[in-house]
C-alpha positions as CSV (number, residue, x, y, z in Angstrom):
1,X,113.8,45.8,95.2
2,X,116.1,49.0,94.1
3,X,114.3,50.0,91.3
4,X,111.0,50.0,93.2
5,X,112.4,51.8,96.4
6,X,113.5,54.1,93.6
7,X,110.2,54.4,92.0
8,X,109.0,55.5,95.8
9,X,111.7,57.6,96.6
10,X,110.7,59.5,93.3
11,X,107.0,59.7,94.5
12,X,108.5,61.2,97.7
13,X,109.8,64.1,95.8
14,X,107.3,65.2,94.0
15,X,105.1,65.2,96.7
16,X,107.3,67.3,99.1
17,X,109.2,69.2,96.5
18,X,106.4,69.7,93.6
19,X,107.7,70.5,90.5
20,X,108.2,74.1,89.2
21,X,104.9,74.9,87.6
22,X,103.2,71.9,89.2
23,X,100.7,75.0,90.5
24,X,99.5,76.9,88.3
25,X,96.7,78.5,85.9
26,X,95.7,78.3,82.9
27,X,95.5,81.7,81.5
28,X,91.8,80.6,80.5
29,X,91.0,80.6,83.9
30,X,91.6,83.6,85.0
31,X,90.4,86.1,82.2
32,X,87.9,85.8,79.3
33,X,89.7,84.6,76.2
34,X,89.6,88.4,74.3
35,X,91.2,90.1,77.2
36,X,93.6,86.8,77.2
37,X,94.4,87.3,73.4
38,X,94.5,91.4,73.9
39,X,97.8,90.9,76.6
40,X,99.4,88.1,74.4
41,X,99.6,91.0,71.7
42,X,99.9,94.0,73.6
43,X,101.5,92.9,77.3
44,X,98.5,95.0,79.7
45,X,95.1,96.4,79.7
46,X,93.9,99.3,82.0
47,X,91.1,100.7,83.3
48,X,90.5,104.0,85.1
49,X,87.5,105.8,86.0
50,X,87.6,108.6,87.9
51,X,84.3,110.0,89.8
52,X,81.7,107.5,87.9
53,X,79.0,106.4,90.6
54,X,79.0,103.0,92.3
55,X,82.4,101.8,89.9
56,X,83.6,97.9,90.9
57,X,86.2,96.8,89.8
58,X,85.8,95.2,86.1
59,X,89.1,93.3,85.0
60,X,89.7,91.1,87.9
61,X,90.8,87.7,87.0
62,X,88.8,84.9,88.3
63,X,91.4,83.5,90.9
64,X,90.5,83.5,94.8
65,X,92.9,86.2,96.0
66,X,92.3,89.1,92.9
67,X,88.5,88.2,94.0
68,X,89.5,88.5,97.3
69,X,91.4,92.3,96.7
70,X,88.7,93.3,94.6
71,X,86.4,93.3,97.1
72,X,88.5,94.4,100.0
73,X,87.2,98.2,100.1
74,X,85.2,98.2,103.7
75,X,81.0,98.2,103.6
76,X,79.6,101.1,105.4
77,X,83.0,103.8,104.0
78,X,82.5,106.2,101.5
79,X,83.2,104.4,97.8
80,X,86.4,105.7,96.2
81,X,86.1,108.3,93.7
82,X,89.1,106.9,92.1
83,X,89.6,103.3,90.7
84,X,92.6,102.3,88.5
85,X,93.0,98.5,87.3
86,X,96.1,97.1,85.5
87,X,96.4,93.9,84.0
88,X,100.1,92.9,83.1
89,X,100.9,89.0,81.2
90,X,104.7,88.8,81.1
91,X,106.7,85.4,79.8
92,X,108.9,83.9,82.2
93,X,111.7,83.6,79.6
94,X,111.9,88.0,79.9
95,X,112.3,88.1,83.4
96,X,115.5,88.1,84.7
97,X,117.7,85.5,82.9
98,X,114.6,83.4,82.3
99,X,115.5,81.0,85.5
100,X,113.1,78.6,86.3
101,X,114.0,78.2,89.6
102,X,113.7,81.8,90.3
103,X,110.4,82.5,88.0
104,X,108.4,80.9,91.2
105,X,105.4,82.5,93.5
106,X,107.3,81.3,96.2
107,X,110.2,83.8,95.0
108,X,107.6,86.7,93.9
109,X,106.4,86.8,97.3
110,X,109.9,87.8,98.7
111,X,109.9,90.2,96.3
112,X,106.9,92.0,97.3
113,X,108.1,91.3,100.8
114,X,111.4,93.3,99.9
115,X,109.9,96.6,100.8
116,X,113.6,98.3,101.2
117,X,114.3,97.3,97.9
118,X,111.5,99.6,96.5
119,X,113.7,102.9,98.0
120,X,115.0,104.7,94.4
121,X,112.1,103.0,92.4
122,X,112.0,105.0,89.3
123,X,108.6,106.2,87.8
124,X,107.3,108.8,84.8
125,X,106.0,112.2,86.2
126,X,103.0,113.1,84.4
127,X,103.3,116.4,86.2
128,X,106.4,117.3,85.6
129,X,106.9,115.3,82.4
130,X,109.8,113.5,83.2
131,X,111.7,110.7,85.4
132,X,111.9,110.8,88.6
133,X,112.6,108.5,92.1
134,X,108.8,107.7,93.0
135,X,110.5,106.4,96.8
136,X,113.0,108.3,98.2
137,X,113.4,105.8,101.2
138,X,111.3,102.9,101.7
139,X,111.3,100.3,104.5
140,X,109.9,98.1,106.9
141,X,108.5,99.8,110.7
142,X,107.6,97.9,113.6
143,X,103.9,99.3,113.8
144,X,101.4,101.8,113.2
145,X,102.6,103.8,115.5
146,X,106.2,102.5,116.5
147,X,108.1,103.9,113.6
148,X,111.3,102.0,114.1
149,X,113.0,100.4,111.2
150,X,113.1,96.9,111.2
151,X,114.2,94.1,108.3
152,X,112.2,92.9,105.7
153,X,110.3,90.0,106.8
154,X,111.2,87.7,103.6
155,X,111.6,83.7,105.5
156,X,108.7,81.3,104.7
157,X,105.4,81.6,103.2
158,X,103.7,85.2,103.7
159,X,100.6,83.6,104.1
160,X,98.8,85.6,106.8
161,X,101.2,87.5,107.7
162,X,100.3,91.3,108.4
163,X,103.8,94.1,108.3
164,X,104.0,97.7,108.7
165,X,105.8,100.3,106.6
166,X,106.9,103.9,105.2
167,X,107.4,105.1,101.9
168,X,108.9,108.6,101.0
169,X,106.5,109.5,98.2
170,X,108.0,111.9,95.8
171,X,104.7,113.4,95.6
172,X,103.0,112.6,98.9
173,X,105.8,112.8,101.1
174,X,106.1,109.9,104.0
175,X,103.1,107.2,103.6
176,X,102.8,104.5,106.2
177,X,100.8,101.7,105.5
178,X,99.7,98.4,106.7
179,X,100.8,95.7,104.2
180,X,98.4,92.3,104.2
181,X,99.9,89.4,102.6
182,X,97.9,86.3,101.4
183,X,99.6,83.4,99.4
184,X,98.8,80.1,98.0
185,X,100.9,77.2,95.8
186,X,99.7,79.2,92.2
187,X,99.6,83.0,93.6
188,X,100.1,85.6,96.4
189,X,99.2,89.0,97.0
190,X,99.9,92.3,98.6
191,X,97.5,95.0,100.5
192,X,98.4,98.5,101.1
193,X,96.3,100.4,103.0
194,X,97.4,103.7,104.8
195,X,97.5,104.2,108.6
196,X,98.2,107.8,108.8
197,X,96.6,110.6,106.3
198,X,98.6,111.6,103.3
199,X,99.4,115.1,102.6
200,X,99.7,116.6,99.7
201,X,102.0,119.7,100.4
202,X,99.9,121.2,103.3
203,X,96.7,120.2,102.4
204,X,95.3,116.7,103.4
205,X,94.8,114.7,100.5
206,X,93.2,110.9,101.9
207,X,92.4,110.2,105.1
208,X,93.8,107.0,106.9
209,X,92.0,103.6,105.3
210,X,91.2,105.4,101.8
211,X,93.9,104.4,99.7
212,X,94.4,101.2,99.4
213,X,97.0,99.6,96.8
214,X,96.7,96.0,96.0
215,X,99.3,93.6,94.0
216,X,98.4,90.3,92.9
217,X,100.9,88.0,91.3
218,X,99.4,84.3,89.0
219,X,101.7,81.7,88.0
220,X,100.3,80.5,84.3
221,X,102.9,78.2,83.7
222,X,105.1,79.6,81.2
223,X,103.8,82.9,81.7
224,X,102.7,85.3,85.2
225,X,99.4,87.7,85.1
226,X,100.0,90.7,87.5
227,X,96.8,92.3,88.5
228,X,97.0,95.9,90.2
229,X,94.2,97.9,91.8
230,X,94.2,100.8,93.4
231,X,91.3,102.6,94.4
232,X,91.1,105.9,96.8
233,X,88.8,108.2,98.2
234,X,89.7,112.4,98.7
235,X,88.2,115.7,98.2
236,X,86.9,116.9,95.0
237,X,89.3,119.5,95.1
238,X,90.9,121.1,91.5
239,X,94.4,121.6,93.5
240,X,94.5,117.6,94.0
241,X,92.9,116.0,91.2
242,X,95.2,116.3,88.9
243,X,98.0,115.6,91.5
244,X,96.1,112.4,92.2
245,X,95.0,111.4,88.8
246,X,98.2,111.4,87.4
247,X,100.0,110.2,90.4
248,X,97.9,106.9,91.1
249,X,98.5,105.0,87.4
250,X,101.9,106.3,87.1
251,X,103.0,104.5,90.3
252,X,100.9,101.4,88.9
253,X,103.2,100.9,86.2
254,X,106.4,101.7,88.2
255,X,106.0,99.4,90.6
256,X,105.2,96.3,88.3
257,X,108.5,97.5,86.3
258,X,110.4,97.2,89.8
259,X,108.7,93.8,90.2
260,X,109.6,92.3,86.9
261,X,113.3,93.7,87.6
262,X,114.0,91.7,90.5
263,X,114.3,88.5,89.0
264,X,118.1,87.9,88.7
């Protein structure tokens, strides 16, 4: 009678508290196997275009909420002129000290919940060929247009849930965006998509809805695929382009380095 109430108590458990690793992908899944076998050697792919007619996006993995991103940009607006994907595959074991507990999608989605905790995220200007703090200050606001601070929202599941928030762009100067979260047992994602128009000294770089940032984070078992879009619509103006074409792929890479460093 112990053993079996045992047996049952076990079953209990796994139910309610699955497993790490109980959800998630096979890397197979999600990508065709040369673009699998191209990260397992080289750790991320990329591809920009920049002004090509009618681009989609071309490296998304085959996983409901990368679909879901990917096809986010609104019918009827103009189509961005600029599209950058990133693909990243990164072992568990190199992220933080390789906890299991910690390597979760439940605990990646606090992390891209942690908006404050992007303020002094490093990045590479192309520009002005060196290092520099991409986010001066970065934190959560109570709306579009209430622009008090409030605290990360970081408690549950961010299934569904919708924050607002600014970002002190080194390049841009303040951004405020809306921030759409979507997240399931095996992944969970992140839209950004600006509420105000970005500037770009005193000139007006993208109107408000035309750049739109999107983070998606897959649990492959031992492993997690990061897929990154960004796509953006703005004048075809020489003063901006290179501004903006060097700005965009940098901050790619600079926030998926501040990702994998907050694993402890």
């Amino acid at each position: 009678m112990r053993l079996t109430m045992r047996m049952a108590f076990a079953a209990l458990f796994v139910v309610f508290f699955p497993l790490a690793g109980a959800y998630a992908f096979n890397g197979g899944e999600l990508v065709d196997d040369d673009i699998l076998s191209y990260l397992k050697e080289n750790g991320s792919l990329e591809r920009l275009s920049y002004k090509e007619s009618s681009v989609e996006p071309s490296l998304t993995p085959h996983s409901p909420l990368s679909e879901k991103v990917a096809s986010s940009w609104p019918e009827g607006q103009k189509k961005p002129v600029f599209v950058d994907e990133e693909l990243y595959l990164v072992s568990k074991s190199q992220l933080g000290s390789g906890n299991a507990a910690l390597t979760t999608i439940d605990y990646a989605s606090k992390i891209l919940r942690s908006i404050s905790k992007m303020q002094g995220l490093r990045y590479y200007s192309h520009t002005e060929k060196k290092w520099d703090t991409l986010y001066k200050e970065a934190y959560c606001i109570k709306g579009a247009k209430d622009r008090i601070r409030v605290d990360d929202d970081v408690s549950g599941t961010a299934e569904g849930k919708v924050v607002y928030c600014m970002q002190k762009d080194n390049s841009f100067g303040k951004i405020y965006s809306r921030v759409t979260y979507h997240q399931r047992p095996d992944e969970v994602s992140a839209s950004f998509v600006n509420v105000s128009d970005v500037y770009v000294g005193p000139i007006k770089a993208i109107d408000e809805g035309n750049l739109r940032i999107n983070i998606v984070i897959m649990d492959c078992g031992e492993d997690m695929l990061v897929y990154m879009l960004v796509q953006s619509e703005f004048p075809a103006l020489k003063i901006l382009e290179k501004t903006m074409y060097n700005s965009f792929s940098a901050r790619l890479d600079a926030i998926y380095t501040w990702f994998c460093g907050q694993f402890l």
